[in-house]
N, C-alpha and C positions, 0 to 999 in steps of 0.2 A: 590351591587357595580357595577358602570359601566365597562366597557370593558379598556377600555381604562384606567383607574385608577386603576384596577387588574392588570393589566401589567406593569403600573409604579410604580407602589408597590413589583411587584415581582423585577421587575430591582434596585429598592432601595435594596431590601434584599440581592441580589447577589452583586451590587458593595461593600455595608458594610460589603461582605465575601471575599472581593477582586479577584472576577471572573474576569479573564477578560472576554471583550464585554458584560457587563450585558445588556444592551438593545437588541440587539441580542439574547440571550439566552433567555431573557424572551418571547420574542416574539416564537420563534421557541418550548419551551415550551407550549406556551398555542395552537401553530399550532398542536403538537404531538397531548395532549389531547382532542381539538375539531375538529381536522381533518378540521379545514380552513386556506386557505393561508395567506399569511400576507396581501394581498390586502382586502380580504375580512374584517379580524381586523380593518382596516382602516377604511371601511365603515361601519363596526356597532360599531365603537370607543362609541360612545353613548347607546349602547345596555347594560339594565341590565344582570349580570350573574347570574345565581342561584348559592343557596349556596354550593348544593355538586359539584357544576362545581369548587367555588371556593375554597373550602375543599380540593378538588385533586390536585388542579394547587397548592397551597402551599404546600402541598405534595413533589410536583415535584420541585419546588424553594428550599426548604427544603434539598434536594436527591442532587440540583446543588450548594449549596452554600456549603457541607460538599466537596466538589473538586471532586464528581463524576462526569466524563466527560461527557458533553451531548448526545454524540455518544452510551455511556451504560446505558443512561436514555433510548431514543428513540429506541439503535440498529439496526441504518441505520446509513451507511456516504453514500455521494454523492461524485464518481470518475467516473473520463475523461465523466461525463455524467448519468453515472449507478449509478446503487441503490445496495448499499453494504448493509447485514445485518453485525455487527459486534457485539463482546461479549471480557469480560475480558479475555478471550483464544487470543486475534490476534490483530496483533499492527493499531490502527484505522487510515485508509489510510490518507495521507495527499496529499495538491495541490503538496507538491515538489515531491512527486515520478511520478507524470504526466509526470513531463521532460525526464525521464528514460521508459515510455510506447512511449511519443511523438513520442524519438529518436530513440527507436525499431522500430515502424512502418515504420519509415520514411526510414529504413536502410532496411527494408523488401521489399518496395512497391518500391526501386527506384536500388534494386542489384536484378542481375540476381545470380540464380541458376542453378547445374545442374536437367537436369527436371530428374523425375523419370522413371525408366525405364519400358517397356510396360507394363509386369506382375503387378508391382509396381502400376501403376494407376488402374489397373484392381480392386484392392486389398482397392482404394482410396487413395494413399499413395500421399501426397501434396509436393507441392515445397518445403518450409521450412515445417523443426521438430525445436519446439520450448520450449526450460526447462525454467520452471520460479522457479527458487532454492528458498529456503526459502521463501515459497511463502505467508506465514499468510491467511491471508481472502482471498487468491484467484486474489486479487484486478489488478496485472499486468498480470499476463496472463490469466486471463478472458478479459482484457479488448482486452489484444492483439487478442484476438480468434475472439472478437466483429467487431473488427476493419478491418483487414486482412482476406480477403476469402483463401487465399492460403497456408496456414501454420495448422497444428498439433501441442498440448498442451498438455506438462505434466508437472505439479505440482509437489513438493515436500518439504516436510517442516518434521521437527524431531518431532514437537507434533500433539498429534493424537485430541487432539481439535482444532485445526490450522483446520487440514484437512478436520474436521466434520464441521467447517463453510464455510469452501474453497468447501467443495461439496452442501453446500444448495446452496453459491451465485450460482456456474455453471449450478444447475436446475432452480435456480428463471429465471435466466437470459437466461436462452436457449443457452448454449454455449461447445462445446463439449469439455471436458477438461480430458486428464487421471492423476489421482493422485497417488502416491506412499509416502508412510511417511518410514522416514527414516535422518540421520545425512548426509546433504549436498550429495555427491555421492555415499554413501554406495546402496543406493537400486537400483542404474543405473548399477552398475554394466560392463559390455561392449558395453554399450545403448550411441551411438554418437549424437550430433545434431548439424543443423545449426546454432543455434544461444543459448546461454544461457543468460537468464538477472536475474539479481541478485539484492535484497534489504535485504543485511544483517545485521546483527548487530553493528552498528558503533559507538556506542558512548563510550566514554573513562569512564573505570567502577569509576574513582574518582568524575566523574562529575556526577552520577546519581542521586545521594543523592540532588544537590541542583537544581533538575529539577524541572518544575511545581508540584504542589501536585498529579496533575491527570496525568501527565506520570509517575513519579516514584513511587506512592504508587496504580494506577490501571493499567497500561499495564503491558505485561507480562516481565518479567525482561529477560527473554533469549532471546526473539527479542529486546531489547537494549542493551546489554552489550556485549562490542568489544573486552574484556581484557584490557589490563593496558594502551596500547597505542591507542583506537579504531581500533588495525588493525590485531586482531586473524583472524578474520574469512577471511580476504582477500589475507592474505596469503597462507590460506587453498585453498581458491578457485583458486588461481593463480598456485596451485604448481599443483592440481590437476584435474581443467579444458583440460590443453592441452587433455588427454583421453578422454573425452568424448565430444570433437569439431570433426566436418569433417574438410575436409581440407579446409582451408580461412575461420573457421566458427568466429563470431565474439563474443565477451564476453563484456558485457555490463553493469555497478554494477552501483548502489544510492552510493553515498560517501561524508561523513562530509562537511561542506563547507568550511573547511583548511585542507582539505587531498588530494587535488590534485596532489601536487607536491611526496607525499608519497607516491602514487600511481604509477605514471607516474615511479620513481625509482623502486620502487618493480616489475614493469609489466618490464621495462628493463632489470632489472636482472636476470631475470628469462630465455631472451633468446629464449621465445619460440611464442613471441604474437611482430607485429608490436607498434610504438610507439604509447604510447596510447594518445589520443586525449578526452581532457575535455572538456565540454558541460557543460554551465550555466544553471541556471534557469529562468526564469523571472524575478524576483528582481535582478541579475546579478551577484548569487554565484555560485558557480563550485558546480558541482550537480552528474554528469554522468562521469564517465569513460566509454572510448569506445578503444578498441582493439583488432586484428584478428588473428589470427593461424597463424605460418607462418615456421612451424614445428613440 
């Protein structure tokens, strides 16, 4: 079978499994298993396959049409650039949480600090200390570390396979990252920082049942599910963030794209953070909450 007609074959099996993007997928399928790009597909569109080449790639078509997500076929996504491994342990990064690294960066690389004091640099101690809460795969502050010469990273997330994939990405990628596992602030303890950024669990638990096949029956259910209203965990984070910010440190979270204004109220009432300021994404949904200590 030629090249080219294995791949619109496998694309016919996944639309008739109601994949979305089947053309996509198949193509990126048979990129996994011959390890060539989609340009080279293109130019040997005409090229016979042998048969256990095409044995496996139906295999693989097979493994994508049952709603297993392509990310736990291959075990890579691609964020802000990097190469994520990922596993049914950790929620598989998406483009909208880039808005929430973007706007970290940007908030990093354009606010002064106070510098650290002489001993402190001796010691290598950076401008920014940076917590990436509920951190799954690593994916936001790995990227932050990558991005930013100036700042320290520590990780923390409540499952202990979260962290076992959160510390391959930080050796593949060369990124200095400290990790602690533990329930949101329990493992910080009296550990301050200048900034925290957070992508926690926000989806409303009645909604999860009628999510795609491949989020709700293969990601992990505790990185999606918010409580009744999507907004357990940010209330958590909100009551007890203020301890573990320095002063004007900022707190930064991923948020539903109609939870802004429930945010905006929650961060007011609390009294203890400036009014918070939402940040869209690209397509032009509220994406990021952003707000600062201010007591």
């Amino acid at each position: 079978m030629k090249t080219r007609i294995l791949i619109k074959e496998g694309e016919y099996r996944l639309a008739k499994a109601f994949v979305m993007d089947p053309k996509v997928d198949a193509e990126e399928l048979y990129s996994f298993l011959t390890g060539v790009d989609r340009v080279a597909i293109f130019m040997n569109a005409e090229k016979e396959v042998d048969e256990e080449t095409e044995k496996k790639y139906f295999e693989l078509i097979e493994k994508r049409a049952s709603r297993i997500p392509l990310q736990h076929i291959t075990g890579h996504q691609s964020f802000m650039g990097y190469d994520f491994k990922v596993s049914p342990e950790v929620l598989i990064p998406r483009q909208d949480t880039e808005t929430l690294v973007t706007e970290a960066a940007r908030v990093i690389q354009t606010t002064t600090r106070p510098k650290p004091g002489f001993f402190d640099r001796l010691k290598g101690r950076k401008e920014w200390e940076v917590l990436d809460l509920c951190c799954g795969s690593g994916c936001v502050g790995i990227s932050l570390a990558k991005i930013c010469s100036n700042i320290e990273v520590t990780a923390s997330d409540i499952s202990d396979g979260a962290i076992a994939v959160a510390k391959e990405n930080a050796e593949d990628l060369r990124a200095k990252v400290e990790f602690l596992q533990g329930d949101l602030f329990a493992p910080h303890k009296d550990r301050k920082y200048d900034m925290i950024v957070c992508n926690p669990p926000y989806i409303r638990r009645a909604i999860i049942q009628i999510l795609q096949e491949e989020v709700k029956d293969h990601e992990p259910r505790g990185a999606l599910d918010g409580g009744r209203d999507g907004l357990d965990f940010y209330k958590r984070i909100v009551a007890e963030a203020p301890d573990h910010l320095k002063k004007d440190g900022f707190l930064l979270m991923e948020i539903g794209h109609d939870q802004g204004e429930a945010l905006r109220k929650l961060i007011k009432d609390s009294e203890k953070f400036t009014p918070a300021e939402v940040i869209r994404d690209l397509p032009g949904k509220e994406r990021v909450v952003k707000c600062q200590l201010i007591k």
